[in-house]
MARMARBA-859010 format. One record per residue: residue number from 1; residue in one letter; x, z, y of N, C-alpha, C, O in turn. Coordinates in nm, 4 decimals, decimal comma. Layout:
// residues N
(NUM A (X Z Y) (X Z Y) (X Z Y) (X Z Y)) ...
// end
This chain:
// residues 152
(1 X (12,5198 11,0406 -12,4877) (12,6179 11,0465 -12,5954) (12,6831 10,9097 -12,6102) (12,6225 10,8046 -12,6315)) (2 X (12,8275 10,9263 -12,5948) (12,8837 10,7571 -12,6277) (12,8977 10,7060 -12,7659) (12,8137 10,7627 -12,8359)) (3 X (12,9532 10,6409 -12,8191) (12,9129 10,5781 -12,9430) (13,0191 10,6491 -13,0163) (13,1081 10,7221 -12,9728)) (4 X (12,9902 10,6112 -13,1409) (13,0916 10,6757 -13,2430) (13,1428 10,5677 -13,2952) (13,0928 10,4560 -13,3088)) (5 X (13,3056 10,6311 -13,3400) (13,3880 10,5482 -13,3489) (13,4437 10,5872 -13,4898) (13,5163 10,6864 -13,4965)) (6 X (13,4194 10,5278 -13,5842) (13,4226 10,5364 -13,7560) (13,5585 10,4983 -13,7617) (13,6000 10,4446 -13,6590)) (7 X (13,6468 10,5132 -13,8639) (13,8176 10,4449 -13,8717) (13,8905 10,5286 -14,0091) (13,8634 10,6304 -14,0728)) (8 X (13,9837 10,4370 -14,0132) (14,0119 10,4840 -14,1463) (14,0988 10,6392 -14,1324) (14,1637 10,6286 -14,0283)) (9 X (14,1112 10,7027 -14,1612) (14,1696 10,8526 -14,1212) (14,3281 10,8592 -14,0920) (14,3624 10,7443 -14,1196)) (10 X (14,4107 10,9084 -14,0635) (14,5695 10,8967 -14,0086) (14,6079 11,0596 -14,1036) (14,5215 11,1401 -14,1383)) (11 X (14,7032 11,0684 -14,1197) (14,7306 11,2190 -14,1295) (14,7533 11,2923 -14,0573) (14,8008 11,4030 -14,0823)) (12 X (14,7259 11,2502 -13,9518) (14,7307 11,3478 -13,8124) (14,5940 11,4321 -13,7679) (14,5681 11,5320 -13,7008)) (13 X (14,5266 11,3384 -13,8403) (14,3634 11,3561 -13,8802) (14,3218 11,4810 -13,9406) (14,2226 11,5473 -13,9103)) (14 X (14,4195 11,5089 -14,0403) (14,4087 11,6046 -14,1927) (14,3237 11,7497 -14,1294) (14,2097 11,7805 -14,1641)) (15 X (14,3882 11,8090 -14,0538) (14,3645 11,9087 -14,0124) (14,2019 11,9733 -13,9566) (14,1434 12,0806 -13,9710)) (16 X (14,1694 11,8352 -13,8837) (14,0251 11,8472 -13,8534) (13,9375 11,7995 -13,9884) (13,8157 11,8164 -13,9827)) (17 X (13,9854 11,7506 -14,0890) (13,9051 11,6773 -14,1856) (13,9061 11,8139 -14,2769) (13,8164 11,8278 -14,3600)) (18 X (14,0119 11,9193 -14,2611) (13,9907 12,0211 -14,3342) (13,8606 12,1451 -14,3126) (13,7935 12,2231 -14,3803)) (19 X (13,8771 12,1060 -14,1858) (13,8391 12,2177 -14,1007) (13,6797 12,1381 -14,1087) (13,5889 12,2139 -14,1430)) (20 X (13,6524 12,0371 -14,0887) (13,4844 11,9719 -14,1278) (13,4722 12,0118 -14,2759) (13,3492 12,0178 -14,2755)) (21 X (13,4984 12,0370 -14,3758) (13,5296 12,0377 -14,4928) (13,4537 12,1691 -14,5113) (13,3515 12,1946 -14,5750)) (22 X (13,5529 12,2619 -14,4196) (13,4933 12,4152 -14,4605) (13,3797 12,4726 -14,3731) (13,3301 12,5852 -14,3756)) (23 X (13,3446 12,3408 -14,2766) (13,2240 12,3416 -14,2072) (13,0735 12,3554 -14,3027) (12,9943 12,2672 -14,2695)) (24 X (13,0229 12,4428 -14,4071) (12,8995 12,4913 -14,4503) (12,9426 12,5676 -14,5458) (13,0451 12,5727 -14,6137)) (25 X (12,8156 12,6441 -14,5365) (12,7947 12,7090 -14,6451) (12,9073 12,7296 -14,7973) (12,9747 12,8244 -14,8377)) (26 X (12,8832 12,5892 -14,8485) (13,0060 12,5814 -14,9889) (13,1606 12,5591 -14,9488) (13,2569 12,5993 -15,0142)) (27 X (13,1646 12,4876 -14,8290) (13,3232 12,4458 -14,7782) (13,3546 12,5979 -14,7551) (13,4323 12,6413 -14,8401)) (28 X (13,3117 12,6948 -14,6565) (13,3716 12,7580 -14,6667) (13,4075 12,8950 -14,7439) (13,4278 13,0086 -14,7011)) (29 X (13,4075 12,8624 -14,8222) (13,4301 12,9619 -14,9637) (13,5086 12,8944 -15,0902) (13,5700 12,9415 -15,1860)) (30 X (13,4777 12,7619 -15,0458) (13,6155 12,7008 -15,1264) (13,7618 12,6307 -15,0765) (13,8644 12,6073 -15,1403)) (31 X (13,7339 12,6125 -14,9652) (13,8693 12,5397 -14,8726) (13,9382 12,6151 -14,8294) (13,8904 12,7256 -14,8039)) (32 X (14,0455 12,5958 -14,8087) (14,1600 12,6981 -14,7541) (14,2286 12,6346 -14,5840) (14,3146 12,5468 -14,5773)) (33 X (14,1620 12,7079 -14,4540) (14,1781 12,6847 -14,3732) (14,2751 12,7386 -14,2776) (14,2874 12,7041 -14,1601)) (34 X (14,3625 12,8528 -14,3594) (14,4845 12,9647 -14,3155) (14,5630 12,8242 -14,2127) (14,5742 12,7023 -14,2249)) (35 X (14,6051 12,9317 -14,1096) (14,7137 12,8329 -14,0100) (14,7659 12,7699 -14,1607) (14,7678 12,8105 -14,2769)) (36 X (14,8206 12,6046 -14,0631) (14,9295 12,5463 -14,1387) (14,8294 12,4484 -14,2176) (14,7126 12,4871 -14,2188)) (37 X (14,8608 12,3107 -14,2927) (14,7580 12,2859 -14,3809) (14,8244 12,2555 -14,5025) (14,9203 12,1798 -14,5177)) (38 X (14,7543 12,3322 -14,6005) (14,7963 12,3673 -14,7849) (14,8389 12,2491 -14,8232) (14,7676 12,1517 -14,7988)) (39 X (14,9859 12,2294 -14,9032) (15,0104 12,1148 -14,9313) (14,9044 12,0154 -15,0495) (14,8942 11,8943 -15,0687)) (40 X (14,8613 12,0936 -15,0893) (14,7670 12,0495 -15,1571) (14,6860 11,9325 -15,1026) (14,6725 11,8210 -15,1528)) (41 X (14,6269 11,9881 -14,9720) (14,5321 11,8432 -14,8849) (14,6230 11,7662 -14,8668) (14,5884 11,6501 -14,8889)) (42 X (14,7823 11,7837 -14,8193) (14,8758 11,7002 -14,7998) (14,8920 11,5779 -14,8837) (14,9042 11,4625 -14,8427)) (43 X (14,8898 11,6299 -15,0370) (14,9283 11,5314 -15,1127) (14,8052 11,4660 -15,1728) (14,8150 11,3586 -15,2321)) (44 X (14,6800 11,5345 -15,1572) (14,5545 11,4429 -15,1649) (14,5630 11,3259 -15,0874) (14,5608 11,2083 -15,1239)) (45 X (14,5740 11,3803 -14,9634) (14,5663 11,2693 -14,8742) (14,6655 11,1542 -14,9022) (14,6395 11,0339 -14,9004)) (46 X (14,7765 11,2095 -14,9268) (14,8637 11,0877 -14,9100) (14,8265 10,9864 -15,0571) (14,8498 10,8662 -15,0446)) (47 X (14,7731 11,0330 -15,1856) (14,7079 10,9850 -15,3283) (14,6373 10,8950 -15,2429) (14,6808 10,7831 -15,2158)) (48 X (14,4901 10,9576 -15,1838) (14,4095 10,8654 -15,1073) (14,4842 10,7218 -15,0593) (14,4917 10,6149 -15,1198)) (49 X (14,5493 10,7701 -14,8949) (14,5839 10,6585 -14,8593) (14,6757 10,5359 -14,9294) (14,6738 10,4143 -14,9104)) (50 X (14,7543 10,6177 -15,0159) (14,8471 10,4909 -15,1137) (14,7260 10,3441 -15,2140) (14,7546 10,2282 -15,2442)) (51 X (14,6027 10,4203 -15,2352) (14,5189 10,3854 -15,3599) (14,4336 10,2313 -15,2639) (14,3475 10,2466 -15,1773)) (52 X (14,4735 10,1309 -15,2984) (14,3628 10,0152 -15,2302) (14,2039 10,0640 -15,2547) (14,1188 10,0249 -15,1748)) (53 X (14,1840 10,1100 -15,3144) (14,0404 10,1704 -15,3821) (13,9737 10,2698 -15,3142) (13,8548 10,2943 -15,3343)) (54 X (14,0600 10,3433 -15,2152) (14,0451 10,4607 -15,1688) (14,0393 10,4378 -15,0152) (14,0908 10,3430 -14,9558)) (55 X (13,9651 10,5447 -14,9580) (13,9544 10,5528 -14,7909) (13,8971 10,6345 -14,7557) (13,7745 10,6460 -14,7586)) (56 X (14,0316 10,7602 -14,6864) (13,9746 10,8883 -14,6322) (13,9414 10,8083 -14,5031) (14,0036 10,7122 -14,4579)) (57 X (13,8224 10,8725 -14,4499) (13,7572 10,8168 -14,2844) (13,7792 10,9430 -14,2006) (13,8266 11,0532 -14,2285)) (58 X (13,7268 10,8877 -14,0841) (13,7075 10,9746 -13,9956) (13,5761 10,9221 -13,8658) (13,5641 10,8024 -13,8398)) (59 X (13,4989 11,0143 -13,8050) (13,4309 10,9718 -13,7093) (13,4433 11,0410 -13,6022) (13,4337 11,1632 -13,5899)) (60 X (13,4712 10,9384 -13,5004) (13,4986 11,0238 -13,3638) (13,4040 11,0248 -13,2382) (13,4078 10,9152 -13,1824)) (61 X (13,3426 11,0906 -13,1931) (13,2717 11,1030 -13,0666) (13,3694 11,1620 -12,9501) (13,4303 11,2689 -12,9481)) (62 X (13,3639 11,0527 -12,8495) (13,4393 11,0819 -12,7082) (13,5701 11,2108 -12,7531) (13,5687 11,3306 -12,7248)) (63 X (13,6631 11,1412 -12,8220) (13,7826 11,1100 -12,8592) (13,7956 11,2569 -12,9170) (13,8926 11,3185 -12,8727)) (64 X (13,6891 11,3468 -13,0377) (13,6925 11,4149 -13,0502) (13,6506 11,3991 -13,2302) (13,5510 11,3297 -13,2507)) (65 X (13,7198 11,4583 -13,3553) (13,6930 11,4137 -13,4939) (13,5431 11,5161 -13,4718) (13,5343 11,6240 -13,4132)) (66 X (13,4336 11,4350 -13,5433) (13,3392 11,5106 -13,5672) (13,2430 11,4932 -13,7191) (13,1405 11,5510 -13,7550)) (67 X (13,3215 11,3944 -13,7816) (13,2615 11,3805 -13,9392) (13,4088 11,2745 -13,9740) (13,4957 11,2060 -13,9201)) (68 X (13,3372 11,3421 -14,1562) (13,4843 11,2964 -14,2234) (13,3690 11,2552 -14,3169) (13,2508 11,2895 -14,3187)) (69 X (13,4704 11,1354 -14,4263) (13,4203 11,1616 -14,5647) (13,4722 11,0088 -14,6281) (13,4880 10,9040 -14,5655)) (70 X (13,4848 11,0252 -14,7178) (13,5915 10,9434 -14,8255) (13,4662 10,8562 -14,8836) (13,3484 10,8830 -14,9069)) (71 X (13,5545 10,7284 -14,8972) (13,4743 10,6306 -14,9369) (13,5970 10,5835 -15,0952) (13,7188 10,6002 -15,0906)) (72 X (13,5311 10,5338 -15,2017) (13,6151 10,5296 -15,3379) (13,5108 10,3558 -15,3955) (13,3986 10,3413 -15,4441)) (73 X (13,6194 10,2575 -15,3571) (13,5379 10,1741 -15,4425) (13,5744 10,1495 -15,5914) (13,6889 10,1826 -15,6220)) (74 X (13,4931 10,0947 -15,6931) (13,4880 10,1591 -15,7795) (13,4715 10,0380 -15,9064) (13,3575 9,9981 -15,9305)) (75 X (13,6001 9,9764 -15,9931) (13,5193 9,8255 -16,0416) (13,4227 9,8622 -16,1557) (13,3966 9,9811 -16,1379)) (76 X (13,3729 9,8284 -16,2380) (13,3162 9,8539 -16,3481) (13,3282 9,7394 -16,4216) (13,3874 9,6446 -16,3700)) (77 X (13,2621 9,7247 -16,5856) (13,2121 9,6314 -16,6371) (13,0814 9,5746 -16,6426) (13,0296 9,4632 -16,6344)) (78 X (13,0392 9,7240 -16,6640) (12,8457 9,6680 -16,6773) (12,8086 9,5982 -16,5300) (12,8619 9,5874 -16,4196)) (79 X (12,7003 9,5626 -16,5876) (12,6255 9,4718 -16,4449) (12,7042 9,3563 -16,4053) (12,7151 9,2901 -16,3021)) (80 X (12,7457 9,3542 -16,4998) (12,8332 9,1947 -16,4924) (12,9603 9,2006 -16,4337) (12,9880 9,0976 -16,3722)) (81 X (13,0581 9,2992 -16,4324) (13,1711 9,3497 -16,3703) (13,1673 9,3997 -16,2644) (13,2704 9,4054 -16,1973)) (82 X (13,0092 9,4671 -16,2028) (13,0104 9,4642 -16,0186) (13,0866 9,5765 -15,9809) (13,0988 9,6645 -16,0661)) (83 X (13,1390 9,5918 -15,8745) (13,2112 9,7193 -15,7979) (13,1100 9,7942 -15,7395) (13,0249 9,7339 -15,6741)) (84 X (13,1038 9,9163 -15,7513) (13,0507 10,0467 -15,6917) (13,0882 10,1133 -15,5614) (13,2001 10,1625 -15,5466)) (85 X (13,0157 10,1151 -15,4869) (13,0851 10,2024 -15,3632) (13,0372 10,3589 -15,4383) (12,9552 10,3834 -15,5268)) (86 X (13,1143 10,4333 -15,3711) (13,0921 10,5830 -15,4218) (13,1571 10,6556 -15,2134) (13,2404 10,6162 -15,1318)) (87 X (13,0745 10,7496 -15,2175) (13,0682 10,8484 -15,0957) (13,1251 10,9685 -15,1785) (13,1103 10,9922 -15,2984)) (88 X (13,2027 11,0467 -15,0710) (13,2014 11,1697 -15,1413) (13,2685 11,2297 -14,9680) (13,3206 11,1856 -14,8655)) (89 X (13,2144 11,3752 -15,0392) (13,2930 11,4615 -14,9327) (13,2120 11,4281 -14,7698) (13,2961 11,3995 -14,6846)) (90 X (13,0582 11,4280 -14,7149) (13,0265 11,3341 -14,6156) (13,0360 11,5088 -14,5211) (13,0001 11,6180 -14,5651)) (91 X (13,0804 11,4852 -14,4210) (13,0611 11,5831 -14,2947) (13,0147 11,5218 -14,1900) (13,0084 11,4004 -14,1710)) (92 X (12,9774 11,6195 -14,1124) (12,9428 11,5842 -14,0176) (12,9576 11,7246 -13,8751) (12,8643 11,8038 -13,8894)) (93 X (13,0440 11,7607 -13,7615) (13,0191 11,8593 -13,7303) (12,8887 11,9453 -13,7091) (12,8030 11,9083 -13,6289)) (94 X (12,8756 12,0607 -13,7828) (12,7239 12,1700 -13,7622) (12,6504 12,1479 -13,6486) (12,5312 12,1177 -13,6428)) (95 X (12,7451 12,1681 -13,5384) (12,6842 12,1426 -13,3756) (12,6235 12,0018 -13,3960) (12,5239 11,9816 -13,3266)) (96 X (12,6517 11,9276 -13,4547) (12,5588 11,7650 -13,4351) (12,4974 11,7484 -13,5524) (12,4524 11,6351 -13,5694)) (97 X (12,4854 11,8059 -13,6170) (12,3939 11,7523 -13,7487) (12,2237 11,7280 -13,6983) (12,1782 11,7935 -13,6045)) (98 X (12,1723 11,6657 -13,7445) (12,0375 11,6083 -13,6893) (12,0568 11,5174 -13,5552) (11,9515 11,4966 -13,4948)) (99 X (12,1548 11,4697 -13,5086) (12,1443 11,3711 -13,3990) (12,1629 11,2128 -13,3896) (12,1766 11,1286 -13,3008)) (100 X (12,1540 11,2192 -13,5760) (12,1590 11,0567 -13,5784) (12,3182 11,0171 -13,6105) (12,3356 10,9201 -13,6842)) (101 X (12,3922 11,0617 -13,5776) (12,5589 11,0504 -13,5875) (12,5334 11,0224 -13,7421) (12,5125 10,9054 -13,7743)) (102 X (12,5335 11,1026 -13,8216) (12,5437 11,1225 -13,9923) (12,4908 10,9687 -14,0249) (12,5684 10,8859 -14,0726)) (103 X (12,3321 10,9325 -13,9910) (12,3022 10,7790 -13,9923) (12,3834 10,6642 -13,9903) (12,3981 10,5726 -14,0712)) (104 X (12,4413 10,6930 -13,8621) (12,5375 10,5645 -13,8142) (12,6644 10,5967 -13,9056) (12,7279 10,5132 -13,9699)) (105 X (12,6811 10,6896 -13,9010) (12,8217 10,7068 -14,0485) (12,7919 10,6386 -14,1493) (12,8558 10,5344 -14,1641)) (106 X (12,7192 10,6628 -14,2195) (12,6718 10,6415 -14,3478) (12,6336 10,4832 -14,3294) (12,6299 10,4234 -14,4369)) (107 X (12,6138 10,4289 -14,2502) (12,5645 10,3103 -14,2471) (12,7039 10,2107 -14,1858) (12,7145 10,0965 -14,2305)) (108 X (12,7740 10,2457 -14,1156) (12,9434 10,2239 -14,1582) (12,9985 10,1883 -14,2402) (13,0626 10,0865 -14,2662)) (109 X (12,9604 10,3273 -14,3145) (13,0332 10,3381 -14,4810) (12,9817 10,2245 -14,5555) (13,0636 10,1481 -14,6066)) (110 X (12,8475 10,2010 -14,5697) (12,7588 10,0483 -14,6598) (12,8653 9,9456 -14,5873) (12,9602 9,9242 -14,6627)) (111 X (12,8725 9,8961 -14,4978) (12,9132 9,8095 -14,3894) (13,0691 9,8011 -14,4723) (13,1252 9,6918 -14,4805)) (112 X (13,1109 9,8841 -14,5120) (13,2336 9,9076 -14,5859) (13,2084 9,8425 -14,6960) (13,2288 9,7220 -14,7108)) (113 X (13,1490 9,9406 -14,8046) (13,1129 9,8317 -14,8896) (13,0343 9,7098 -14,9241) (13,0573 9,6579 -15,0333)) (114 X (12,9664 9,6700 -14,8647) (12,9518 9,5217 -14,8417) (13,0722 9,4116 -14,8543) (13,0895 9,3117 -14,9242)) (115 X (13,1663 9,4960 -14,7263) (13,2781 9,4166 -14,7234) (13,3704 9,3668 -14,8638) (13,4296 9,2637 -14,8956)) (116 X (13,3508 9,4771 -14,9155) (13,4151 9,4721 -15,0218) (13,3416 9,3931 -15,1597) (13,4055 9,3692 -15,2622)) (117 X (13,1857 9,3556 -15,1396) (13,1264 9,2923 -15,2608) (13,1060 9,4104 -15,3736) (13,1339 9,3976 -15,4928)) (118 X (13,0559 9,5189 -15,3162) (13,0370 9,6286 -15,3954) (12,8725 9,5996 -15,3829) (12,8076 9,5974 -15,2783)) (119 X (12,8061 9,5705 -15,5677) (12,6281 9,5686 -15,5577) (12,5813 9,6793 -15,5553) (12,4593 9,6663 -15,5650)) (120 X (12,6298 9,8647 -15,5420) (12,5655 9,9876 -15,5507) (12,6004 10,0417 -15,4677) (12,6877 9,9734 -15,4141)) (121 X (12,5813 10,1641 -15,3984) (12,6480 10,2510 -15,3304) (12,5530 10,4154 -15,3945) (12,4338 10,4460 -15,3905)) (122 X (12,6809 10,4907 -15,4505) (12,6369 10,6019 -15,5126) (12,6442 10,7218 -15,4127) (12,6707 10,7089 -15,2932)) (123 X (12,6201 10,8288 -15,4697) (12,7026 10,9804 -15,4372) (12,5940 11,0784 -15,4269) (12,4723 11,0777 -15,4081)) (124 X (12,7264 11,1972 -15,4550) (12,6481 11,3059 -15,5096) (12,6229 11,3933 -15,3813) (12,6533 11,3718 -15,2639)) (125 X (12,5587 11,4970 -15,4398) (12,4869 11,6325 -15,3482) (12,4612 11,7206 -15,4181) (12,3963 11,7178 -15,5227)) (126 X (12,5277 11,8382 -15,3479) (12,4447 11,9519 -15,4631) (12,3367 11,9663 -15,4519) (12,3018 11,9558 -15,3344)) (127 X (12,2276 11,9950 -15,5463) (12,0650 12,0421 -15,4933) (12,0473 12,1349 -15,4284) (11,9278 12,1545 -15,4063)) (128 X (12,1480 12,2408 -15,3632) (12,1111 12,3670 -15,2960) (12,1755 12,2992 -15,1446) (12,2022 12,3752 -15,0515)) (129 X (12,1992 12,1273 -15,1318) (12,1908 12,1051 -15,0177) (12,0688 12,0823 -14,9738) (12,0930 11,9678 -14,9354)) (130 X (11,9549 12,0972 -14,9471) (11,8304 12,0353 -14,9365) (11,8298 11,9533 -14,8185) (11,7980 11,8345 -14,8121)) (131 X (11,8663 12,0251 -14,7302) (11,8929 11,9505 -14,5862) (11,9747 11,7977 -14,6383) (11,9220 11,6867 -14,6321)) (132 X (12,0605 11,8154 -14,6698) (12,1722 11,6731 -14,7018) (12,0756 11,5604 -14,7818) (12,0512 11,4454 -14,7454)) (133 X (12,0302 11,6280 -14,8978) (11,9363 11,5602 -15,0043) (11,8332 11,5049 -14,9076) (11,8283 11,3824 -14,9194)) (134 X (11,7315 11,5613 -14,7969) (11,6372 11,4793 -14,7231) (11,7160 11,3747 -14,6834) (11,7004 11,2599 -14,7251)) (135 X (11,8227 11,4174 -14,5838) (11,8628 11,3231 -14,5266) (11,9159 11,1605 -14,5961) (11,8992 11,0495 -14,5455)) (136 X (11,9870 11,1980 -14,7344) (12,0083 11,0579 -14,7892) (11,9247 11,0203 -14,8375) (11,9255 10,9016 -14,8702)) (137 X (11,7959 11,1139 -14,8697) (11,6772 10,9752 -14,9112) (11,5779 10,9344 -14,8109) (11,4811 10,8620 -14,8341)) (138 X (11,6153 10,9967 -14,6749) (11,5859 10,9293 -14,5524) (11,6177 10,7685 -14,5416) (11,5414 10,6802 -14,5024)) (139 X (11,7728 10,7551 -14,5949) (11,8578 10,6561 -14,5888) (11,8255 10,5563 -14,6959) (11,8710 10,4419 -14,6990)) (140 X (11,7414 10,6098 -14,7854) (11,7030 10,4867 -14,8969) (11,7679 10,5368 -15,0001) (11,7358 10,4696 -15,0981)) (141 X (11,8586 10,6374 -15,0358) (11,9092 10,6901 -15,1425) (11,7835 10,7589 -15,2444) (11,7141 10,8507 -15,2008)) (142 X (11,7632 10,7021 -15,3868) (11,6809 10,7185 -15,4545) (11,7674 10,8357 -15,5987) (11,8774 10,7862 -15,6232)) (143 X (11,7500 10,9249 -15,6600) (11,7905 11,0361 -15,6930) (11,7607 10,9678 -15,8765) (11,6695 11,0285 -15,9327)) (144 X (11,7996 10,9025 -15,9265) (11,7933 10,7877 -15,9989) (11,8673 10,8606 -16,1266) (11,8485 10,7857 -16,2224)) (145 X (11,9391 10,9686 -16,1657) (11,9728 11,0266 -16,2472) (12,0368 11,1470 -16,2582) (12,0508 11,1869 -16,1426)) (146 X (12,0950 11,2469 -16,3537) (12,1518 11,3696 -16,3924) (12,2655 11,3492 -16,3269) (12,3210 11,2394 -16,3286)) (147 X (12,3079 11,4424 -16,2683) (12,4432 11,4354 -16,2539) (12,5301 11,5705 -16,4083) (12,4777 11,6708 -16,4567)) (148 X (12,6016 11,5390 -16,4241) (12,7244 11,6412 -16,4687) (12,8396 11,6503 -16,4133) (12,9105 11,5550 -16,3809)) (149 X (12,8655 11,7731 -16,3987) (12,9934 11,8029 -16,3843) (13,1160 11,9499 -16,4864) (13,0609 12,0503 -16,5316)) (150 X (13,2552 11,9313 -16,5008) (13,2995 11,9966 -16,5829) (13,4112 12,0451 -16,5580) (13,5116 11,9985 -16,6119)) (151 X (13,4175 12,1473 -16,4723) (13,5636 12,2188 -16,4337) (13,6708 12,2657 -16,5171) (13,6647 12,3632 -16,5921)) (152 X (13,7696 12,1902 -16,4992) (13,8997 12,2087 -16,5598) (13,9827 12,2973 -16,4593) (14,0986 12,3289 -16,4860)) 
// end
């Protein structure tokens, strides 16, 4: 396997980042993958890329997209004003999940925020990921509080 190649995402990108998206269980029952891609991801994406704060990714194995996932840094006050890295959205293609790829992503992504002087790195999971949940506290991710959430 040759190495993977992490980068910030293009919109040429969009299409496979949709399509990793509706890659499980919950993606696909909520993403909309009909030919064509919904302007909707269109103008996410383009929110994303305008925002200094923001960074849709992409990861490529032998020149092929095989994980996506958005990185959001994040300033705060508490903790003495520190910045937050926040993950969201992490894929990885089904066919490669368990081969270590997801690791080296995720450890990218820190590498990211570092850069940036971010002291946390957060993010969520649903609990009916169990698989996902091992894997980030494989990574040192400690499950440290409640989440909420509130659909509008």
């Amino acid at each position: 396997m040759n190495e993977l190649l992490c980068r910030e995402a293009a919109i040429d990108d969009l299409h496979h980042i949709v399509a990793l998206l509706a890659d499980d269980a919950l993606g696909k029952s909520r993403e909309v993958t009909t030919s064509g891609i919904d302007v909707r991801y269109i103008n996410a994406f383009h929110a994303i890329d305008a925002s200094p704060d923001q960074m849709q990714t992409v990861a490529e194995l032998d020149g092929k997209i095989v994980g996506c996932m958005q990185l959001s840094f994040l300033p705060g006050l508490s903790f003495h004003g520190r910045w937050r890295g926040q993950i969201e959205s992490v894929r990885i293609a089904s066919g490669l999940r368990g081969t270590g790829l997801g690791r080296q992503y995720v450890a990218w992504a820190i590498g990211r925020f570092r850069e940036r002087d971010c002291g946390l790195v957060q993010l969520n999971s649903y609990k009916s990921r169990a698989d996902a949940v091992r894997f980030y506290e494989s990574l040192g991710f400690e499950a440290t509080h409640e989440g909420f959430k509130l659909a509008l």
